[in-house]
Legacy VTK file of the C-alpha trace (Angstrom):
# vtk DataFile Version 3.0
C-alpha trace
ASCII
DATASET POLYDATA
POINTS 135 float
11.597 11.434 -5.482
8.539 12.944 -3.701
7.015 10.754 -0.950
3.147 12.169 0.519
1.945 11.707 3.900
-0.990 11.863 3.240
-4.255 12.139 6.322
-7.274 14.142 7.839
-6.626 16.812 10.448
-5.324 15.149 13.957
-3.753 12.246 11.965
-0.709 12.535 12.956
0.860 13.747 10.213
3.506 16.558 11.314
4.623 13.608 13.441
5.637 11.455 10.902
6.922 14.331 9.106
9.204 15.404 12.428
10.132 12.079 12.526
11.378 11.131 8.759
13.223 15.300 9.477
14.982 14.310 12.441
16.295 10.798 10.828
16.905 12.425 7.721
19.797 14.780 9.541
21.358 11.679 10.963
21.656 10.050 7.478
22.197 13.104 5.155
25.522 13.803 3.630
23.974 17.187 1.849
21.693 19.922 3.427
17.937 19.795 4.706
15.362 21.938 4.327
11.814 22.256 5.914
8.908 24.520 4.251
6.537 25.416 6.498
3.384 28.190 7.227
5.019 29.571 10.180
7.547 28.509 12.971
5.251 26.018 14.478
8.369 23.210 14.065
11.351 25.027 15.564
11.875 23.048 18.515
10.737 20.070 16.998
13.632 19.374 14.663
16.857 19.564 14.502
18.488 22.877 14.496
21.219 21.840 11.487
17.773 22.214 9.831
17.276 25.317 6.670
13.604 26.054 8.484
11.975 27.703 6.212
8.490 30.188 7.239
6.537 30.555 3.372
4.422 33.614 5.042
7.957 35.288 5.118
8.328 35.178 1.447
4.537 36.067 0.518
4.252 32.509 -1.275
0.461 31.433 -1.963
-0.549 29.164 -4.667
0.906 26.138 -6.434
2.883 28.378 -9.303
4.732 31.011 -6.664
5.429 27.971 -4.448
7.116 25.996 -7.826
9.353 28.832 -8.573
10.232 29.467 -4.410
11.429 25.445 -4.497
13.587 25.787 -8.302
15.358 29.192 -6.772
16.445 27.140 -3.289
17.819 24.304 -6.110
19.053 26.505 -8.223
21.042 28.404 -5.079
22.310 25.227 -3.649
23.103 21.919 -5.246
23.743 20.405 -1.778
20.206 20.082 -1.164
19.552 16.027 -0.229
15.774 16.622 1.514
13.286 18.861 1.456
10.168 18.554 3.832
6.914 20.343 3.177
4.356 20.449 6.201
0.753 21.678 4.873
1.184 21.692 1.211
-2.892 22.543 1.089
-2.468 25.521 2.968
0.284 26.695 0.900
-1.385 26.246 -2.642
-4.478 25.822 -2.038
-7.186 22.911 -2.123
-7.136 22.156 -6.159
-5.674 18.952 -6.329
-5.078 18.659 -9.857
-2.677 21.949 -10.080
-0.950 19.697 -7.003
-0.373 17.041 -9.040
0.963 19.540 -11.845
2.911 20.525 -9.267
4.404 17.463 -8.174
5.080 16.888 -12.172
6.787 20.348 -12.547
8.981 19.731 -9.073
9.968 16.052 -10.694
11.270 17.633 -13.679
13.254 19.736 -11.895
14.801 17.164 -9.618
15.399 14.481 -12.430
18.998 15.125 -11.747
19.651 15.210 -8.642
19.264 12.404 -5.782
16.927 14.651 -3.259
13.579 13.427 -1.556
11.025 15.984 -1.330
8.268 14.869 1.549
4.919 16.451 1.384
2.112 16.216 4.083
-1.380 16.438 2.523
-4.278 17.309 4.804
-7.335 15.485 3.486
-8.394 11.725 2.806
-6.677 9.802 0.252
-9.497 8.500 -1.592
-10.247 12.313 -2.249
-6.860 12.494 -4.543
-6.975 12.077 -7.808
-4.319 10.044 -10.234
-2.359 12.922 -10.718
-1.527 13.098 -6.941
-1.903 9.511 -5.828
0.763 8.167 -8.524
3.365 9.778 -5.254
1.857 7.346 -2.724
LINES 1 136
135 0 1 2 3 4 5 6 7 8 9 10 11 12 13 14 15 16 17 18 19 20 21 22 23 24 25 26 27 28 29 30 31 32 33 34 35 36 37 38 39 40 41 42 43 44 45 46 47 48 49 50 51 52 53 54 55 56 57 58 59 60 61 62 63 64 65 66 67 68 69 70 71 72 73 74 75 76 77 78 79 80 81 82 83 84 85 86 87 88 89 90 91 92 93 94 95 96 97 98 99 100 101 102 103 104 105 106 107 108 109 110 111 112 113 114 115 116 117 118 119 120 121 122 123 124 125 126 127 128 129 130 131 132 133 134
């Protein structure tokens, strides 16, 4: 299931996101894993946390970042949650390959009971169906 969280800059997004990541390892029976563009969160959440910097891995745009998430299923099946903070700055600011994305990425979950959490920098009357179907 993929959740957004979805605001303009200074919304408090990351927050949230922190937030749902630090309940999330209370609750989970499987393994958690946060994407990020650096190691901005690494005191922020839990340490029982897979952080994860996408810069490390040369990631950039919506296709490199699909594959990157099937290889961390395809290496673990204990995966419960997966976090994404800045999806925009990962693959960029076309919306509709996002909401490929996010078709792609629910494909590839269909099996398994995991909740992937995106934040999405930018207003949500800017999205178009193909992203706002996740609210």
């Amino acid at each position: 299931m993929i959740k957004l969280i979805v605001g303009n800059k200074g919304s408090g997004k990351t927050k949230t996101l922190i937030e749902m990541i630090n309940t999330a390892t209370k609750e989970s029976k499987g393994n958690i894993v946060c994407i990020e563009k650096s190691m901005k969160l690494t005191y922020d959440i839990d340490h029982t946390v897979r952080l994860i910097d996408i810069d490390a891995y040369k990631i950039s745009g919506y296709d490199a970042f699909y594959g990157f998430v099937a290889g961390l299923f395809a290496g673990n099946y204990d995966i419960t949650d997966v976090f994404v903070d800045g999806i925009l700055k990962i693959g960029g600011r076309n919306l509709e390959e996002l909401g490929a994305t996010f078709d792609k990425i629910v494909e590839l979950t269909k099996d398994a009971e995991v909740n992937i959490t995106f934040t999405v920098s930018c207003d949500s009357c800017e999205l178009p169906e193909s992203v706002k179907k996740y609210l």
